[in-house]
C-alpha positions as CSV (number, residue, x, y, z in Angstrom):
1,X,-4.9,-38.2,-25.0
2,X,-6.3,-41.6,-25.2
3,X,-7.9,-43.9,-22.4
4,X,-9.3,-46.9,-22.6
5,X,-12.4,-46.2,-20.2
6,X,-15.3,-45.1,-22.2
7,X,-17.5,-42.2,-21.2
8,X,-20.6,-43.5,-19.8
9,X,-24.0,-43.6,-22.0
10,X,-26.5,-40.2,-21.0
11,X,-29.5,-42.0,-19.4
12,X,-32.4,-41.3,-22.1
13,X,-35.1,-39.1,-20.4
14,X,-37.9,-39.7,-23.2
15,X,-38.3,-42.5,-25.4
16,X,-40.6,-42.7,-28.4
17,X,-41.1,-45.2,-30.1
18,X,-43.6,-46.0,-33.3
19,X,-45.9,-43.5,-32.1
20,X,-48.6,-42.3,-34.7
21,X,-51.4,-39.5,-34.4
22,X,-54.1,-38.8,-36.6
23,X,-57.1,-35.7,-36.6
24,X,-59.7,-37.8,-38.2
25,X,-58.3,-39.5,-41.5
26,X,-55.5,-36.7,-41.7
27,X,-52.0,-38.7,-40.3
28,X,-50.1,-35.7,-38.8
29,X,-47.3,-38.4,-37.0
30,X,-46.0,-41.4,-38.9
31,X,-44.0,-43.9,-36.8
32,X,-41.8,-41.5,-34.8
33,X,-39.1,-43.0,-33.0
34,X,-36.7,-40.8,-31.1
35,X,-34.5,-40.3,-27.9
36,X,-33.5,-37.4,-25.5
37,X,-30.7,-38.5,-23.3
38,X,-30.8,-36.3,-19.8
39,X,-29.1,-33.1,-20.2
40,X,-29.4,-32.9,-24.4
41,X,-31.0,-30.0,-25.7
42,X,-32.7,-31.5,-29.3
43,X,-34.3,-28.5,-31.2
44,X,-37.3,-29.9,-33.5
45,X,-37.2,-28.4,-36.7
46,X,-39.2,-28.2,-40.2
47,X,-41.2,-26.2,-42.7
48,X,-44.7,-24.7,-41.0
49,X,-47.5,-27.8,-40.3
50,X,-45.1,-30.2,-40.6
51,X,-46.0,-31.7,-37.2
52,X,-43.6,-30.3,-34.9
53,X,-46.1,-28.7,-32.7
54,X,-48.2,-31.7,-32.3
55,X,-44.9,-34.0,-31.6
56,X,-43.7,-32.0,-28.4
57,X,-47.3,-31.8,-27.2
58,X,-47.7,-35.8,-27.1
59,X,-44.7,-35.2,-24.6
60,X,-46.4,-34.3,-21.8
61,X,-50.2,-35.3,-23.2
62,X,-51.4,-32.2,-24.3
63,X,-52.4,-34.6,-27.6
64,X,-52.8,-38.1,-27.3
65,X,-51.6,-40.6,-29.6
66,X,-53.9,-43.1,-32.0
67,X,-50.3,-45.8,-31.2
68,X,-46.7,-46.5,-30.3
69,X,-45.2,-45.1,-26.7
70,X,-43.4,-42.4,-25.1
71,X,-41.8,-42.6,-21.9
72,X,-40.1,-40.1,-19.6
73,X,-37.5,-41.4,-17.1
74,X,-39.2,-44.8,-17.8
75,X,-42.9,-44.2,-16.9
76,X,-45.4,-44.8,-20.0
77,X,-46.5,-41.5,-20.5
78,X,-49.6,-42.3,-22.5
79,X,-50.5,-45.4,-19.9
80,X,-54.1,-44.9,-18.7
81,X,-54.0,-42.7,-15.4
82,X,-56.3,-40.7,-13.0
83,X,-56.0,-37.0,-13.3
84,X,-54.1,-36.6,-10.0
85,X,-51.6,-38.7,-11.7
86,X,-51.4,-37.1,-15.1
87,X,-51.2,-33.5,-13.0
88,X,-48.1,-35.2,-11.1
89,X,-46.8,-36.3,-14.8
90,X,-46.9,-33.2,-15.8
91,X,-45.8,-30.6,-13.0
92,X,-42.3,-32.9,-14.0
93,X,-42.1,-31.6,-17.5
94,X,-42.2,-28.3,-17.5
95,X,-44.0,-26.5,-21.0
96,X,-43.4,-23.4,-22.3
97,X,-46.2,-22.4,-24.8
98,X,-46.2,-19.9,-27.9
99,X,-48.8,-17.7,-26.2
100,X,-47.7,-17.2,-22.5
101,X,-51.0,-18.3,-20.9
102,X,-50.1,-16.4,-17.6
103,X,-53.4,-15.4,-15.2
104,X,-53.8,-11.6,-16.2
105,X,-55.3,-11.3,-12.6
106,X,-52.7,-12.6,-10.9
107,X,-49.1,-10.7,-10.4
108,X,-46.4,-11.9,-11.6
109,X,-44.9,-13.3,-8.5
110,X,-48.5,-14.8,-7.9
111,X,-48.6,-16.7,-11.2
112,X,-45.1,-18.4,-10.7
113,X,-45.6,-19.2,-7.1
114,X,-49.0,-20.6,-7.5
115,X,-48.5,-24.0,-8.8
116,X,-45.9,-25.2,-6.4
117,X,-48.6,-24.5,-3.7
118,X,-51.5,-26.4,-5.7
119,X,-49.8,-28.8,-7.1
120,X,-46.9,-29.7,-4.8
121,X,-48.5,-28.3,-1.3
122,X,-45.4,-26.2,-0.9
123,X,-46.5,-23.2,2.4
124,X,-47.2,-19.7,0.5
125,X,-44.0,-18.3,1.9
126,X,-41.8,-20.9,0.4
127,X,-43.1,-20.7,-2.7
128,X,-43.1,-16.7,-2.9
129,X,-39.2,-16.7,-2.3
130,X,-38.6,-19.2,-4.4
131,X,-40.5,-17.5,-7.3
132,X,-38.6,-14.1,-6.6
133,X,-35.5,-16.2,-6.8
134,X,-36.2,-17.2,-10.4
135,X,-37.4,-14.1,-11.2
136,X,-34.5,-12.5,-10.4
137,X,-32.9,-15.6,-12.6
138,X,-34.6,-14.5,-15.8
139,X,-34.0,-11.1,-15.2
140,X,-37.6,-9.5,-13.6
141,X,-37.0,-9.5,-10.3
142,X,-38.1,-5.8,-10.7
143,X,-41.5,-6.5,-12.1
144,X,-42.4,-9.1,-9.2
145,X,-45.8,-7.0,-8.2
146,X,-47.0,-6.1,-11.8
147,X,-49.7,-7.5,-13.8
148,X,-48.9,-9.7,-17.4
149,X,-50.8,-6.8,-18.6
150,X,-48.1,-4.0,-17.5
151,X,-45.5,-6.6,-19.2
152,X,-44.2,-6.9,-23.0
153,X,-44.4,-9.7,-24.9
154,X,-41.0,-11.0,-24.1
155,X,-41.1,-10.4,-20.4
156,X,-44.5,-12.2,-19.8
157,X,-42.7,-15.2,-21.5
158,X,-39.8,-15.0,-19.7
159,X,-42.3,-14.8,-17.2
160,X,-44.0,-18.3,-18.4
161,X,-40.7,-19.8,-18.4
162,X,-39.8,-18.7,-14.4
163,X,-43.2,-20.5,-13.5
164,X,-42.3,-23.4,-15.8
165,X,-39.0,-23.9,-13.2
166,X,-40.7,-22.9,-10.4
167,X,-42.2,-26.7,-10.6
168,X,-38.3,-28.1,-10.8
169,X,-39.2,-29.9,-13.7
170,X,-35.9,-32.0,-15.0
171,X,-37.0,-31.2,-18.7
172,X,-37.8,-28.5,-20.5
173,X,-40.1,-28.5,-23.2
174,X,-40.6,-25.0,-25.6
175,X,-42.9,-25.1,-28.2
176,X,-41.9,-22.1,-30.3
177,X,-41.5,-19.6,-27.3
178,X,-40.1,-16.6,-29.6
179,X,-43.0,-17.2,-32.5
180,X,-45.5,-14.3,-30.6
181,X,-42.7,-11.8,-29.7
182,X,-42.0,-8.9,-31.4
183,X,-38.3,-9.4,-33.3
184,X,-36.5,-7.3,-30.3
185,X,-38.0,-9.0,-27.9
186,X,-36.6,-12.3,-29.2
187,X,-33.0,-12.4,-28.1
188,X,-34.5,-11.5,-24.1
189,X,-36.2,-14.6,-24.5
190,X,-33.1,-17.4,-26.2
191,X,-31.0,-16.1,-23.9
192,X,-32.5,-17.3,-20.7
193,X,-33.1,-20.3,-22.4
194,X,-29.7,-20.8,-23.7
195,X,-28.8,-20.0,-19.9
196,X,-30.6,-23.3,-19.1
197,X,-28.8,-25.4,-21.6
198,X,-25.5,-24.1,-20.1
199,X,-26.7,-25.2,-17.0
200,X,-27.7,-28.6,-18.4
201,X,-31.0,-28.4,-18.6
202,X,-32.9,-31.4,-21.0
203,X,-34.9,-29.4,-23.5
204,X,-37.2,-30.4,-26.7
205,X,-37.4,-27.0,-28.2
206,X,-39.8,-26.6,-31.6
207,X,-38.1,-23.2,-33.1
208,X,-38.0,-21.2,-36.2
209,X,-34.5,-19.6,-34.7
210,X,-31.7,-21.3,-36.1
211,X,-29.2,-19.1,-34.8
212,X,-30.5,-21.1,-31.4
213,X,-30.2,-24.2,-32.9
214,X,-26.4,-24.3,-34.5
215,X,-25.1,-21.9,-31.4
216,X,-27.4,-24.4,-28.4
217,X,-28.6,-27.7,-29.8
218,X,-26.8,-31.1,-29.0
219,X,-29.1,-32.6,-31.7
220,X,-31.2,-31.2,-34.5
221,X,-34.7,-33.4,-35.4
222,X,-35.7,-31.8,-39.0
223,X,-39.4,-32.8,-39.6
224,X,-41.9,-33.0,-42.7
225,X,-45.3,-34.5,-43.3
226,X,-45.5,-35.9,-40.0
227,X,-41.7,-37.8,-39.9
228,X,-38.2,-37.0,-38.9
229,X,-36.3,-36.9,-41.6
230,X,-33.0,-36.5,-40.6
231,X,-31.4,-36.2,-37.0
232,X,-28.2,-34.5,-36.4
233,X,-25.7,-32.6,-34.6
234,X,-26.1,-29.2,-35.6
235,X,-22.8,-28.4,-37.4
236,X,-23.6,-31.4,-39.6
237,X,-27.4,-30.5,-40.6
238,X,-26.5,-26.7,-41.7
239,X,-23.1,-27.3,-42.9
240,X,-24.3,-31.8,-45.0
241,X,-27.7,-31.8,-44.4
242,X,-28.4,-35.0,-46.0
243,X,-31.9,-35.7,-47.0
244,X,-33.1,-33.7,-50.1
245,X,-36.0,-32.0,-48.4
246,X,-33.9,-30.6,-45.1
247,X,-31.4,-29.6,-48.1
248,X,-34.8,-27.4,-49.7
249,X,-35.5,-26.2,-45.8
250,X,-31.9,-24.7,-45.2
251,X,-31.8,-23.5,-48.8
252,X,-35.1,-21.8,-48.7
253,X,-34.1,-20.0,-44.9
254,X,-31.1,-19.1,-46.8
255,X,-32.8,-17.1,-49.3
């Protein structure tokens, strides 16, 4: 059925634009420009060193950049700042790293309720429900009083993802969350995260698991040598990819 009223344009949540990064002479971004509108799940995707990692960690300045911008929801993300500032950035974009970098001291309840009350001065008891609440959401209400220590691989991450939300970030980023898991434990992990797509969650996701990315992604980036490549919705980059080296990628997964 046809209508003559267009569906409105996604507001972009992060712009960048021209952004470079360099390690010394080595050039490991080359002019990046790129868009996530609010509620897209974009999956970054490429052969190992090809600068993914270091992409989605300018994102939320874990790296800086040597030039160009990024902005999320229209704040200069790269802007000077004070470090109360950067820590308010931040505690907006929530990060989800390859090792889970939970507090083995801390219980599990403990570590996702902790930065609400640090960060966001939200009373102990608030944030304690809360973080049993998304617990329970990623499946571990049961494991509330354990130690990461007590947990496998896959539940501490979904773990690291639970105190990621407890924040209530609007976006998502995952920098290959499955990479440290153990193969079973893998499918614990996509599926919470594929929970918060369906939700409509934004999420910049850097992942090997392209079952994720054709079943989850709005958009696919495909990365080498420090430049996209190609961008694409997912049934067009593993069905046409277009650009002879994302062509060599796909084959080479395919063997």
């Amino acid at each position: 059925m046809s209508t003559s009223v267009s569906e409105p344009k996604a507001a972009t949540a992060i712009r960048i634009a021209d952004v470079c990064k360099n390690y010394g002479d080595y050039q490991v971004l080359k002019n990046i420009n790129a868009e996530v509108a609010r509620g897209e799940v974009v999956v970054i995707c490429g052969p190992s060193g090809s600068g993914k990692s270091t992409l989605i960690r300018t994102v939320n300045r874990l790296e800086e950049i040597n030039s160009g911008g990024i902005s999320f929801e229209g704040q200069n993300i790269h802007a000077p700042m004070r470090g109360s500032e950067l820590n308010k950035l931040r505690s907006r974009i929530g990060f989800v790293f390859q090792s889970f970098n939970l507090f083995p001291h801390l219980s599990v309840v403990d570590n996702v309720s902790m930065s609400p009350i640090r960060v966001k001065g939200v009373s102990a008891d608030v944030a304690h429900d809360k973080a049993l609440k998304l617990l329970d959401r990623v499946g571990l209400a049961d494991k509330a009083n354990s130690y990461p220590g007590q947990l496998s691989g896959g539940q501490q991450q979904r773990v690291a993802i639970a105190r990621a939300l407890a924040m209530e970030p609007p976006v998502m980023l995952f920098d290959e969350p499955t990479s440290a898991l153990d193969p079973e434990m893998v499918g614990e992990v996509l599926s919470v995260m594929k929970s918060l797509a369906a939700e409509g969650m934004t999420m910049l996701c850097v992942t090997h698991e392209m079952g994720f990315a054709r079943d989850v992604a709005d958009r696919i980036w495909f990365i080498d040598a420090g430049e996209i490549l190609e961008t694409a919705p997912p049934e067009d980059f593993f069905k046409n990819p277009r650009h002879p080296r994302a062509q060599r990628f796909l084959a080479d997964l395919r063997h």
